[in-house]
C-alpha positions as CSV (number, residue, x, y, z in Angstrom):
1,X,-18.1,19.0,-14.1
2,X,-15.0,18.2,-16.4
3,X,-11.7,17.5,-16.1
4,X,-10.5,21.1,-17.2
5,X,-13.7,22.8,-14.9
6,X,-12.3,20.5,-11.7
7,X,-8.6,21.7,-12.6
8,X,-10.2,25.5,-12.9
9,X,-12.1,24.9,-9.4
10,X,-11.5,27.3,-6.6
11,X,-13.1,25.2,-4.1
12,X,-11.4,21.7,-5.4
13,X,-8.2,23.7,-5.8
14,X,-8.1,24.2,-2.4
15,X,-8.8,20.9,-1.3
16,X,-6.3,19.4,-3.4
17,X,-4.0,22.1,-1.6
18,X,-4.6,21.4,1.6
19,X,-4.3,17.9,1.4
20,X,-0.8,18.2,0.0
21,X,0.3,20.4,2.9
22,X,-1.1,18.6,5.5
23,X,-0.3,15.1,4.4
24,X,-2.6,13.1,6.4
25,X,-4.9,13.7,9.7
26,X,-5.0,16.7,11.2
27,X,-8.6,17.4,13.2
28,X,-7.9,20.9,13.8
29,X,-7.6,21.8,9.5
30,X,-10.5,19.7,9.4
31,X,-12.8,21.5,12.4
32,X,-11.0,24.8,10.6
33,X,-12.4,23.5,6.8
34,X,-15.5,22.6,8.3
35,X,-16.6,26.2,10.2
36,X,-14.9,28.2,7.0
37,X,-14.6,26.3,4.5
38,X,-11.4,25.2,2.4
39,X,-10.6,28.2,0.1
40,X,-10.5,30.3,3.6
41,X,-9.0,27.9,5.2
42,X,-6.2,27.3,2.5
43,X,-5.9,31.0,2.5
44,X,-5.0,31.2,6.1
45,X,-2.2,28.5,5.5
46,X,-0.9,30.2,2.5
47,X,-0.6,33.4,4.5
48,X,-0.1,32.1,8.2
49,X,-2.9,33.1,9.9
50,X,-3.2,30.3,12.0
51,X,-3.3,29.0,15.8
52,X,0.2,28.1,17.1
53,X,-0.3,24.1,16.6
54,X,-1.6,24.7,12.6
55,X,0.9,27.2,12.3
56,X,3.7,24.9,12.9
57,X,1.9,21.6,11.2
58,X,1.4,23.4,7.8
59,X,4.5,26.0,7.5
60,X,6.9,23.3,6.1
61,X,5.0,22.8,2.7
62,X,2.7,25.7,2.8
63,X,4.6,27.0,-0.1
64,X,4.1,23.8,-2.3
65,X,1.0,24.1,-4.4
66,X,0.8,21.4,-7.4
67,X,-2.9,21.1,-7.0
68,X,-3.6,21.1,-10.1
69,X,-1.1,19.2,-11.5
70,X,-2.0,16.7,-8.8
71,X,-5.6,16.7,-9.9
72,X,-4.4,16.9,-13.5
73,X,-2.0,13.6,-12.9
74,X,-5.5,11.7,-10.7
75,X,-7.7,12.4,-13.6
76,X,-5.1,10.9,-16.4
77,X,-4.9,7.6,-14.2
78,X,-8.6,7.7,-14.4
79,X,-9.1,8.7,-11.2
80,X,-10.1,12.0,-9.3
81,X,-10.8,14.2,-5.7
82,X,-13.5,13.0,-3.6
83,X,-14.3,15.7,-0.5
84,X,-16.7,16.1,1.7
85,X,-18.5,18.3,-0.9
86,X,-18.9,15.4,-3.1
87,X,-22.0,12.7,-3.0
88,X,-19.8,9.8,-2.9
89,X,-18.0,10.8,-0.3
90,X,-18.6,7.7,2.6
91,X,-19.9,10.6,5.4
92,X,-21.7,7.9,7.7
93,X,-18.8,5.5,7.5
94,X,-16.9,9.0,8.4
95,X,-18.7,9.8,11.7
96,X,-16.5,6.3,13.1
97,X,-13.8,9.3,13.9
98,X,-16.1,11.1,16.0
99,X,-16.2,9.3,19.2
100,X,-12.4,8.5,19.3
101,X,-11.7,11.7,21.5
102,X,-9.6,14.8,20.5
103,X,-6.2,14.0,19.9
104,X,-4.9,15.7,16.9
105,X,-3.9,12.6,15.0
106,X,-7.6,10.6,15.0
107,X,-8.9,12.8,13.1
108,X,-10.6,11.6,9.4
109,X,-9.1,12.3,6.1
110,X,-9.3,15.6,5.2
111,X,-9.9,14.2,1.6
112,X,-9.5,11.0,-0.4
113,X,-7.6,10.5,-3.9
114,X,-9.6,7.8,-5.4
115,X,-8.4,6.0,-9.1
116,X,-11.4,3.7,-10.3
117,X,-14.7,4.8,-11.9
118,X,-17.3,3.0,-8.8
119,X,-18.7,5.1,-6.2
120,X,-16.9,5.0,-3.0
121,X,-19.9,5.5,-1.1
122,X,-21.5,2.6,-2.8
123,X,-17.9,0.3,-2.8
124,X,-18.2,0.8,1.4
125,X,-21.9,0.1,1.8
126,X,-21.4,-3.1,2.5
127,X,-17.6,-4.0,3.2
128,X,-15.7,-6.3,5.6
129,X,-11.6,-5.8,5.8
130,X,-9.0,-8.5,5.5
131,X,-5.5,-7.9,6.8
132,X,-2.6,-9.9,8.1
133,X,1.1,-10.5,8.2
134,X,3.2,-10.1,5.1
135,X,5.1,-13.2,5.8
136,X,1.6,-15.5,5.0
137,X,1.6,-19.3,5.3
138,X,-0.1,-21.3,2.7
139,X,-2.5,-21.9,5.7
140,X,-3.1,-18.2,5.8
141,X,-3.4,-17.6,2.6
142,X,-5.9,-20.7,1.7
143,X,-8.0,-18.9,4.6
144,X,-7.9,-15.7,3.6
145,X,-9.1,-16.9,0.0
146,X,-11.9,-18.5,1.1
147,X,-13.6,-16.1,3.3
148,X,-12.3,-13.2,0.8
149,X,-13.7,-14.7,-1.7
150,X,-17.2,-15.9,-0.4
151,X,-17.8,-12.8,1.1
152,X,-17.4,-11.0,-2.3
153,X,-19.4,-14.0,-4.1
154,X,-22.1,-12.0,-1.8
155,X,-21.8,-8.9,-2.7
156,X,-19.8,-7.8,0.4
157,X,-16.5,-5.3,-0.7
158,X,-13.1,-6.3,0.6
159,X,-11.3,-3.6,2.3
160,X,-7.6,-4.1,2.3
161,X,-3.6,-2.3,2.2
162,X,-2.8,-4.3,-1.0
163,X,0.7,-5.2,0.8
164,X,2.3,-8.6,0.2
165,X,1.0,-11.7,2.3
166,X,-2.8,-11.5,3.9
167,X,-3.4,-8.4,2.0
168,X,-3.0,-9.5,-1.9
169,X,-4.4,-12.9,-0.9
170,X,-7.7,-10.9,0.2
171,X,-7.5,-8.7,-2.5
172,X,-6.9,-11.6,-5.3
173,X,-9.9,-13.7,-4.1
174,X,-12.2,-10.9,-4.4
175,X,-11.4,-10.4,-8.1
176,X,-11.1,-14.2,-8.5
177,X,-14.8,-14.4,-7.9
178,X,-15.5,-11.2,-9.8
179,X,-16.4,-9.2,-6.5
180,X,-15.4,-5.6,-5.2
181,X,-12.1,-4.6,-3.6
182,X,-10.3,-1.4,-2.5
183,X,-6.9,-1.0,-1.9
184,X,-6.0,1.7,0.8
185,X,-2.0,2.8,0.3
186,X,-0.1,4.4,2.5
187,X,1.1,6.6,0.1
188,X,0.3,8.6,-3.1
189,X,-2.1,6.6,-5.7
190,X,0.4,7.3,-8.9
191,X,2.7,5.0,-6.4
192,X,2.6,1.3,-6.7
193,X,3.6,0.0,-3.8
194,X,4.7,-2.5,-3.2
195,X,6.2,-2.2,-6.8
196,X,5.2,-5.8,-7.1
197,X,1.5,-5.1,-6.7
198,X,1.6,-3.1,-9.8
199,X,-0.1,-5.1,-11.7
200,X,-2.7,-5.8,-8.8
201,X,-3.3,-2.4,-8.0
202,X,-4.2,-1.7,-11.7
203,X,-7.2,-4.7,-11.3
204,X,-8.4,-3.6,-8.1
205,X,-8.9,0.2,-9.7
206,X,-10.7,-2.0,-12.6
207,X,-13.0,-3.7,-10.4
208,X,-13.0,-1.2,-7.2
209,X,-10.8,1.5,-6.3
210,X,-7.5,1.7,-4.9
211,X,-7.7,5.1,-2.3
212,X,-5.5,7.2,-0.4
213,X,-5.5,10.4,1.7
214,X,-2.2,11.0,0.4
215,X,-1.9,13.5,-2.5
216,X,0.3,12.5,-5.5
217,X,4.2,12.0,-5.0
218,X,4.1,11.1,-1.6
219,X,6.4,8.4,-0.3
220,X,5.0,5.3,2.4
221,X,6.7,5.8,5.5
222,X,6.2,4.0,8.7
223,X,4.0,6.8,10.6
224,X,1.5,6.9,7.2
225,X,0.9,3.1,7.2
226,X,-0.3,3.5,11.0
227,X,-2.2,6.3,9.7
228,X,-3.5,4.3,7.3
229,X,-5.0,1.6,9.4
230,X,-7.8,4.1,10.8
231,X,-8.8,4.3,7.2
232,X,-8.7,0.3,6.7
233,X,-11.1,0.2,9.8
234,X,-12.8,2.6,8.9
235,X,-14.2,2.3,5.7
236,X,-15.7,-1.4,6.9
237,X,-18.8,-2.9,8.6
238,X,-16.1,-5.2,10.6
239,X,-12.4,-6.4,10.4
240,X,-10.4,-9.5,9.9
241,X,-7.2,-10.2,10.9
242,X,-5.9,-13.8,9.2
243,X,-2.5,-14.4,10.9
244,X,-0.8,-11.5,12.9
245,X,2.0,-11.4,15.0
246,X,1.3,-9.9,18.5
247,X,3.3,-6.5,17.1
248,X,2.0,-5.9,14.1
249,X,0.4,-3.5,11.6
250,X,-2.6,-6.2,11.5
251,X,-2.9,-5.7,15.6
252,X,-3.0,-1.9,14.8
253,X,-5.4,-1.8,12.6
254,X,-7.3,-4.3,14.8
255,X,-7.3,-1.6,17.9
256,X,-8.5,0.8,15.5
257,X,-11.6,-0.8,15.0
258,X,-12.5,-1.7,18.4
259,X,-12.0,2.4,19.1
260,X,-14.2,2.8,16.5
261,X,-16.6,0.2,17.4
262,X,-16.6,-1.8,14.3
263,X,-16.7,-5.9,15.5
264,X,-12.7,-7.3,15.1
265,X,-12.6,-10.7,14.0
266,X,-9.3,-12.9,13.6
267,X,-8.7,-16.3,12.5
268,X,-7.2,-19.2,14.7
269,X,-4.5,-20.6,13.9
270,X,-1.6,-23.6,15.2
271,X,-0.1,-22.5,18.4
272,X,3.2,-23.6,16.5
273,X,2.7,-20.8,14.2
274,X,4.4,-17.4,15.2
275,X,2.6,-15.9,12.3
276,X,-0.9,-16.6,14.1
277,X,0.5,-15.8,17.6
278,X,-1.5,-12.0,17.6
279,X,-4.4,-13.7,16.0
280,X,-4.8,-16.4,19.0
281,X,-4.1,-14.1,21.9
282,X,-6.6,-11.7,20.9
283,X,-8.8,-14.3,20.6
284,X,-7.9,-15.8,24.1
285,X,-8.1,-12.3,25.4
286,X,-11.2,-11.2,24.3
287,X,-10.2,-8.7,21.6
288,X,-11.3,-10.6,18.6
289,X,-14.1,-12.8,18.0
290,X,-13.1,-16.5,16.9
291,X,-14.1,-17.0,13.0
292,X,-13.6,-19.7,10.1
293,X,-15.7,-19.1,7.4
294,X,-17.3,-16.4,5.4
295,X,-20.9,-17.1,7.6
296,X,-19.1,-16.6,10.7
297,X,-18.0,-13.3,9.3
298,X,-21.6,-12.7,8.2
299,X,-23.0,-13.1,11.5
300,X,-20.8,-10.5,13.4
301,X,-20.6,-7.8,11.0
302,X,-23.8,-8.3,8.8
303,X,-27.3,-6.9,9.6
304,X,-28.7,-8.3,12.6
305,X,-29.8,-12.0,11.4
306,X,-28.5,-12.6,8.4
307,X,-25.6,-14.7,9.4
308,X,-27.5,-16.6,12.4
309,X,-28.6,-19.4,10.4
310,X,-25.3,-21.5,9.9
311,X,-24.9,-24.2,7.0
312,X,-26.0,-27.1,8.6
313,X,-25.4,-30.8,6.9
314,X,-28.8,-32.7,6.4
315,X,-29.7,-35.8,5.8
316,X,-32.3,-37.4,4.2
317,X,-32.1,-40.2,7.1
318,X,-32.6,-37.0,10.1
319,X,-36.4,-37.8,9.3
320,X,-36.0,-41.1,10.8
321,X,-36.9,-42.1,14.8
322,X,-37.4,-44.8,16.5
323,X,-38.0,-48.2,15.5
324,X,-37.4,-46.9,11.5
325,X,-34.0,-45.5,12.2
326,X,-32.9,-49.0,14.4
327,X,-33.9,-51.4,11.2
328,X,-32.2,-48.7,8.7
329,X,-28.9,-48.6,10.9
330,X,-28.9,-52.4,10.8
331,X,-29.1,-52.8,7.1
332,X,-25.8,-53.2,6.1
333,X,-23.8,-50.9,4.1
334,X,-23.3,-53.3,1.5
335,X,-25.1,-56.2,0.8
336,X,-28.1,-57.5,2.2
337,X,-29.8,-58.8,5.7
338,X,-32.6,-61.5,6.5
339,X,-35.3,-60.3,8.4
340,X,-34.4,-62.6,11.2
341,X,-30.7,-60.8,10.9
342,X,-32.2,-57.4,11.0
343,X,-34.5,-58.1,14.4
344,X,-31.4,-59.6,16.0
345,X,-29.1,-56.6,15.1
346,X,-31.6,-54.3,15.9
347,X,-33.3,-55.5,18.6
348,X,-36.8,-54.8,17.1
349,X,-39.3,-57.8,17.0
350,X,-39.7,-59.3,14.0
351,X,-43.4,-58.9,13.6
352,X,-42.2,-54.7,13.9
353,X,-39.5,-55.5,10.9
354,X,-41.6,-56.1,8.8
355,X,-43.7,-53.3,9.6
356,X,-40.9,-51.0,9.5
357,X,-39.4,-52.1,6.4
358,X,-42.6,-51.9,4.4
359,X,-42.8,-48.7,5.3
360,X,-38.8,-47.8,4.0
361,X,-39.3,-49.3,1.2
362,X,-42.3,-46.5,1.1
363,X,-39.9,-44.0,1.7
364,X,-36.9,-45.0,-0.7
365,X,-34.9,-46.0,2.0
366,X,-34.6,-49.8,1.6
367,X,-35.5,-52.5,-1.3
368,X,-36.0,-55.9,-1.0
369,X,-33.7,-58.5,-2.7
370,X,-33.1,-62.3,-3.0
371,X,-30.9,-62.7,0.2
372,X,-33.3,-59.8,2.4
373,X,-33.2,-56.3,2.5
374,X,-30.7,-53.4,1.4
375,X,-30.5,-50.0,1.8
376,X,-31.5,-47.5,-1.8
377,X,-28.5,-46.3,-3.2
């Protein structure tokens, strides 16, 4: 479909309508979309015939209708409507809203404004989220690159708000590396905000997508950055918080993803810190699960298995036992040892020595010289 066919749409028309009316989650438009779809259902808002509760939730703006100018404005960014109707629309990542209960406000989006040509079904396949405080240390920040940016060296997507602190530092180490990111705003996605993420938000649509359920021309306000965080949690196989204070936005998007069952992760920091106070009383509490590193991350949130095996350090010397490890412990580090030196310091017979060091020198492990024995470099 083009541009000017979307624009000329009935049905997208009346998404883009009712999601500039209802600005953010509503569950009863949505049930009301999904049993009549959204040209009826924008037709009831348009002429009022609606329960009480949807009555009073859409009258304010049911008058405003820039849909297509909104679409128009998307499509010029390079970016466009994604619905229900459409195939990348994330529906099993979408079904995390159905065992949160009934209150009106848990609802999922109705629909997402996405700018960035990559599927967002495929961009939240496989996808952890990063947040934190915006007042990041150079501790948190160091962190948060690391794991960001191993995870997306995997192939994983990082899910973040693109605010200042935890947020950029996530979003930066996942185009550092090259990887996927998505930006989730609390606002409309012709808004840069924060104004100094401009720049940012314009790479993350490059190399992701920068989303919102926000239509364009809305404003970020407090109450659409909490509604925000469901999406952040949602859109994700599991969540990490890197440095939170106990009230925070982090926490809140952290309690969103135990509702919705995803595994909540946070990073320890000093007990001097107040910027890692949330983050080490969830863990104490058993809210979050302790992690360090990418693998840790891996092993919570990842298919069962494929974080299990940790990077261990081996050495070439584990293969030694015994009698073999006792001579090669007594060779010195530098320099050499008699054979009479090495039986005393290792307590092996002299007769076994020899043995044993034939037997290294095999192996690579030691060489004989003019003064003894020393180890292979």
């Amino acid at each position: 479909m083009t541009s000017v066919e979307v624009w000329r749409n009935p049905r997208v028309l009346a998404w883009a309508y009712l999601s500039k009316v209802v600005q953010g989650p509503c569950a009863p438009l949505t049930k009301l979309v999904e049993e009549v779809g959204p040209e009826e259902a924008a037709r009831a808002v348009r002429e009022r015939d609606l329960s009480e509760y949807l009555g009073e939730r859409t009258v304010a703006r049911a008058h405003v209708n820039t849909a297509a100018q909104d679409i128009e404005l998307v499509a010029q960014m390079g970016g466009r409507l994604v619905t229900p109707d459409d195939d990348e629309w994330p529906a099993w990542r979408m079904l995390a809203f159905d065992g949160l209960g009934h209150a009106r406000t848990d609802g999922p989006p109705l629909a997402l404004w996405v700018v960035g040509s990559r599927s967002l079904a495929d961009l939240t396949d496989r996808a952890v989220s990063v947040v934190g405080t915006r007042a990041a240390s150079g501790y948190g920040e160091h962190v948060t690159g690391e794991i960001a940016g191993d995870l997306a060296v995997d192939g994983w997507t990082i899910i973040s708000g693109a605010a200042f602190g935890i947020d950029g530092a996530a979003h930066r180490a996942a185009l550092g590396v090259g990887g996927r990111t998505v930006a989730v705003l609390a606002c409309g996605v012709d808004r840069a905000y924060p104004a100094g993420h401009a720049r940012l938000l314009r790479q993350i649509s490059q190399n992701g997508a920068v989303v919102s359920e926000y239509a364009p021309g809305i404003s970020p306000a407090k109450h659409r950055f909490l509604a925000r965080n469901r999406l952040v949690a949602a859109l994700s196989d599991g969540l990490v918080v890197v440095e939170a204070g106990w009230r925070s936005g982090a926490r809140n998007t952290a309690t969103w993803g135990r509702r919705m069952g995803r595994p909540v992760m946070a990073v320890p920091g000093p007990v001097t810190s107040v910027s890692s106070t949330g983050c080490n009383r969830m863990i104490r509490e058993g809210e979050a699960r302790l992690v360090a590193r990418a693998v840790d991350v891996v092993e919570e949130a990842g298919p069962v298995g494929l974080g299990a095996c940790d990077e261990e350090v081996v050495r070439e010397t584990d293969s030694l036992e015994g009698n073999a490890l006792l001579v090669y412990e007594a060779l010195p580090a530098r320099g050499s040892q008699s054979v009479p030196g090495l039986s005393e310091e290792s307590g092996v017979p002299i007769g076994t020595v020899r043995a044993v060091l034939a037997q290294l020198e095999l192996d690579a492990f030691a060489v004989p010289t003019e003064e003894g024995w020393a180890r292979s470099r």
